[in-house]
C-alpha positions in Angstrom: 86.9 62.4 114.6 85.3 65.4 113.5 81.4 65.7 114.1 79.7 66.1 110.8 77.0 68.9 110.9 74.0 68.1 109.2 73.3 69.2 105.0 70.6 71.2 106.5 72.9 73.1 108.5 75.8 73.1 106.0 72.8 74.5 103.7 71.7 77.3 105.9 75.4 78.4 106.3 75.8 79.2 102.9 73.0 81.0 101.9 74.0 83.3 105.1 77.2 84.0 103.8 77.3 86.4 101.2 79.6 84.7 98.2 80.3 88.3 96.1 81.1 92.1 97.2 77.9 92.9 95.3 75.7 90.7 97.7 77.6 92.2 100.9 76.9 95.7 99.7 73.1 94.8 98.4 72.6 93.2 102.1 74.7 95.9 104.4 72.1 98.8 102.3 69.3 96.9 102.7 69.9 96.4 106.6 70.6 100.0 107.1 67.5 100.7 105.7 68.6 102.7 102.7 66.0 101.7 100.2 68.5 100.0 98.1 67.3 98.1 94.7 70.2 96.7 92.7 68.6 96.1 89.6 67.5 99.9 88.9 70.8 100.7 90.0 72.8 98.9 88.2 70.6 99.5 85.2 71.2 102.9 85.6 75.0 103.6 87.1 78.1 102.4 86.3 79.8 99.6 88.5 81.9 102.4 89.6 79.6 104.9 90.6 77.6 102.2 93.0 81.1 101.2 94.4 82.2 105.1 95.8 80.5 104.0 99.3 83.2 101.3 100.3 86.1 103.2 101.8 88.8 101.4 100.5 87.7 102.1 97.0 87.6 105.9 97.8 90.9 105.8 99.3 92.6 104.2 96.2 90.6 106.9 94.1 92.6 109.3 96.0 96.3 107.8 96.2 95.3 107.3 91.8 94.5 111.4 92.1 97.6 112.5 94.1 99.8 109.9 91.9 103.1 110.8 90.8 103.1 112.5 87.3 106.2 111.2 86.6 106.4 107.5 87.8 109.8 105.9 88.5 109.2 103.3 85.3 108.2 103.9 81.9 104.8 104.0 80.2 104.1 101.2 77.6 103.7 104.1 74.8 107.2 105.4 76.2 109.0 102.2 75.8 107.5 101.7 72.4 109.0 104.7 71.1 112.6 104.1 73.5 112.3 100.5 70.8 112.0 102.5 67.6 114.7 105.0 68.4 117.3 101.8 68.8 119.9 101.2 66.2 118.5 98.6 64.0 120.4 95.3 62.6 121.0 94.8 58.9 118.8 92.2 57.4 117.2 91.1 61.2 112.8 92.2 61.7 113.6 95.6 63.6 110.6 94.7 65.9 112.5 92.0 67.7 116.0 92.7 67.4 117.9 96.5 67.8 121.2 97.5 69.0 121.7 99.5 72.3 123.1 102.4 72.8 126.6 100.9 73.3 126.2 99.0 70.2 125.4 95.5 71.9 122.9 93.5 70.0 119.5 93.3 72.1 116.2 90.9 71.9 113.1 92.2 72.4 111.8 89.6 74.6 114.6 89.5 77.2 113.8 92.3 79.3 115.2 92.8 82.6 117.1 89.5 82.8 121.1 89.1 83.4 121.9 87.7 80.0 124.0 89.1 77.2 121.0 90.0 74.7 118.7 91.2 77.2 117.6 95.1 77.8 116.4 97.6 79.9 115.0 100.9 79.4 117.4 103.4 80.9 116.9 106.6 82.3 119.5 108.8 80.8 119.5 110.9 83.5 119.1 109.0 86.3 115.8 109.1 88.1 116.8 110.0 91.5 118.7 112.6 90.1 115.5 114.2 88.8 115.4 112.1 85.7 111.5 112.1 83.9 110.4 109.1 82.3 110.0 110.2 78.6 111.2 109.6 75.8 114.0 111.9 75.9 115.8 110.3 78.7 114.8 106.7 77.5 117.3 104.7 76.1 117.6 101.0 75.3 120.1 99.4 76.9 121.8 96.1 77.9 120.8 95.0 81.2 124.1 94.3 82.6 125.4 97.5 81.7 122.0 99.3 83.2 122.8 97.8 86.2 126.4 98.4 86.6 125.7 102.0 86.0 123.5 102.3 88.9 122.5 106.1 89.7 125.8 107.6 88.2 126.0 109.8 85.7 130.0 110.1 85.9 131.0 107.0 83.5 132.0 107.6 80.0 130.9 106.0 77.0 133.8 103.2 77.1 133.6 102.8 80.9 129.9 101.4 79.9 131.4 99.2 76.9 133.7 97.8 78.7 130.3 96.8 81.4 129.1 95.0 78.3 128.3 91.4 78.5 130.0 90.4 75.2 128.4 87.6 73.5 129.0 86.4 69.7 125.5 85.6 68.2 125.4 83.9 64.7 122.3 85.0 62.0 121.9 81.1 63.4 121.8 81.9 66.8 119.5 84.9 66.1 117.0 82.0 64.1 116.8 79.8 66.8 115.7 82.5 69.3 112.9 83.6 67.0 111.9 80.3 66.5 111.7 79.6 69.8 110.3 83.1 71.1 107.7 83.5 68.0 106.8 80.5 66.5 109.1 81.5 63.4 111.6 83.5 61.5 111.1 87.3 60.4 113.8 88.6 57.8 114.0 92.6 57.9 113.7 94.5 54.6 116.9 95.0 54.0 117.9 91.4 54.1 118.8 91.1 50.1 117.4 87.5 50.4 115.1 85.9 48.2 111.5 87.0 48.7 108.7 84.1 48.2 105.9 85.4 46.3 
């Protein structure tokens, strides 16, 4: 059996031990006689500017600085306008359905998974062939096919479609996903169905 300490102890442990990074950094300046006073300086800095004494937040402003220009994956903004530039599908809400560049139909919502609707945003060229991640070299595509291509650049177009994951989705099929997905069904403009006023 474990011998209990007493509250008063338990008590005296706590208030010892500092319980944020604000109180370790308000007691490690007050104890090396700085002349530190966190109200006036939070009052008048930004959390950042009061954090640039711990080391580990300098080094990560530095790795942020000497960052890659052109990371490996594509910005949000990039992938957006990679979405837009996709085929759309007659009669289905071009936000959450599109066609890839093979002509496979593509939901938005399945990203990066092995299934026949899901996508990936491709490089075109690939990026260890000195690919940049903008929109130019963005294309939506299945995710299969993505990752059958790999790195080379040496595969025609019907090598790729013949990658595809071929899947026959119904306009049922399609309404079940949504539902499921979103809550509920979106028609596209061009659907020629009857509009509810």
């Amino acid at each position: 059996m474990k011998p209990s300490s007493s509250p008063s102890s338990r008590e005296a442990k706590r208030r010892s031990r500092p319980s944020s990074p604000t109180r370790v950094r308000e007691q490690s300046s007050i104890s090396s006689g700085i002349g530190f006073e966190p109200t006036a300086s939070r009052s008048r800095l930004s959390p950042s500017t009061t954090l640039l004494d711990d080391t580990d937040l300098v080094t990560e402003l530095q790795d942020y600085a000497n960052s890659d220009p052109n990371p490996r994956s594509f910005p949000y903004a990039v992938k957006q306008q990679c979405w837009e530039k996709a085929d759309k599908i007659k009669g289905r809400d071009p936000d959450r359905w599109r066609r890839d560049a093979l002509g496979n139909t593509v939901f938005r919502k399945l990203v990066g998974c092995p299934g026949c609707l899901c996508h990936d945003y491709d490089h075109i060229i690939p990026y260890s062939k000195g690919g940049k991640s903008t929109l130019e070299n963005c294309q939506v595509l299945q995710a299969t096919v993505n990752r059958s291509k790999g790195n080379r650049t040496d595969l025609s177009k019907a090598e790729l479609i013949q990658k595809s994951s071929y899947c026959r989705v119904s306009g049922r099929d399609m309404d079940l996903l949504e539902l499921s997905a979103y809550g509920n069904v979106r028609r596209g403009p061009d659907s020629g169905g009857c509009r509810i006023q």
